[in-house]
C-alpha positions in Angstrom: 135.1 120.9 100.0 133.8 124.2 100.8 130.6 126.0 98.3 133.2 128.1 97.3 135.8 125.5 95.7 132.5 124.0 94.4 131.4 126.8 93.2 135.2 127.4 91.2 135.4 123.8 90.0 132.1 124.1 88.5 133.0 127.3 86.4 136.2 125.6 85.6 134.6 123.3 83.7 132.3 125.6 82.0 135.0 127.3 81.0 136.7 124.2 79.7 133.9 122.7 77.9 133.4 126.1 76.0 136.7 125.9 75.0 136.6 124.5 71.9 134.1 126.6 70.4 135.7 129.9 71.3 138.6 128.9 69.2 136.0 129.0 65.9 135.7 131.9 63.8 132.0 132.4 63.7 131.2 131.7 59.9 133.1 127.9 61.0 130.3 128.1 64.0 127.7 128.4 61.6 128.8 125.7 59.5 129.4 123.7 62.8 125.5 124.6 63.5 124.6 123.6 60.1 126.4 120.2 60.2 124.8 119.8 64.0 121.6 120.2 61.9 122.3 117.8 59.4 122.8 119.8 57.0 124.4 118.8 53.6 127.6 120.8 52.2 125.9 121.9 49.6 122.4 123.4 52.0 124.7 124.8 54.4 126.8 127.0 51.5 123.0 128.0 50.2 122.1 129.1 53.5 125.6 130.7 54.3 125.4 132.5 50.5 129.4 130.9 50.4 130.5 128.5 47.8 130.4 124.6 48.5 134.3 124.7 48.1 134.2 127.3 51.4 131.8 125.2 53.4 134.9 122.3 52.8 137.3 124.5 53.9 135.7 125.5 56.7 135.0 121.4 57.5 138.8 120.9 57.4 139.3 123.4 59.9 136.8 122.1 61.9 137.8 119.0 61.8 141.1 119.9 62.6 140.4 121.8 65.4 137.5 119.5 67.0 140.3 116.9 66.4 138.1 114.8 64.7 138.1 112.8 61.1 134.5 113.0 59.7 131.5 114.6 59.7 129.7 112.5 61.9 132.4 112.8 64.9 132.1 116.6 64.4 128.3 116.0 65.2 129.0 113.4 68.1 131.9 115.7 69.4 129.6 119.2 69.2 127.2 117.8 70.8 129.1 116.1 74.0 130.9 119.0 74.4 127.1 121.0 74.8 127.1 122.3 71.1 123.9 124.1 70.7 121.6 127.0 68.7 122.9 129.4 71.9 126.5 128.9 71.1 126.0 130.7 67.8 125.6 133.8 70.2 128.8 133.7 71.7 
């Protein structure tokens, strides 16, 4: 394999594993950063200035879209896929 096809795979996966998180609107990535955090429902909607009902909605979604069933397999998933402060940015 040639630097060049290296160098192509590489940013494929990049790509790939930044997938998910372009796919979030960016209030559900700061909800995402806020359950990374550990954040509680109710402290994330405080520091959002949304209601606690919102911060659910935006869980669902999340959930949904992370394909996973709880809070702490959105965590687990974030972080594996390289979930971190930075990705707020993008």
């Amino acid at each position: 394999m040639t630097r060049q096809q290296i160098a192509v795979s590489e940013a494929t996966l990049d790509r790939d594993a930044s997938a998910p998180f372009a796919r979030l609107t960016p209030t559900q990535r700061k909800v995402l950063d806020g359950v990374y955090c550990g954040q509680l429902n109710k402290q994330i909607a405080y520091d959002l200035g949304i209601a606690e009902a919102t911060v659910k909605a935006h869980m669902t979604a999340l959930m949904r879209k992370l394909k996973v069933r709880n809070r702490t397999q959105l965590a687990v998933t974030a972080q594996a896929l390289g979930w971190s402060k930075s990705a707020l940015a993008h």
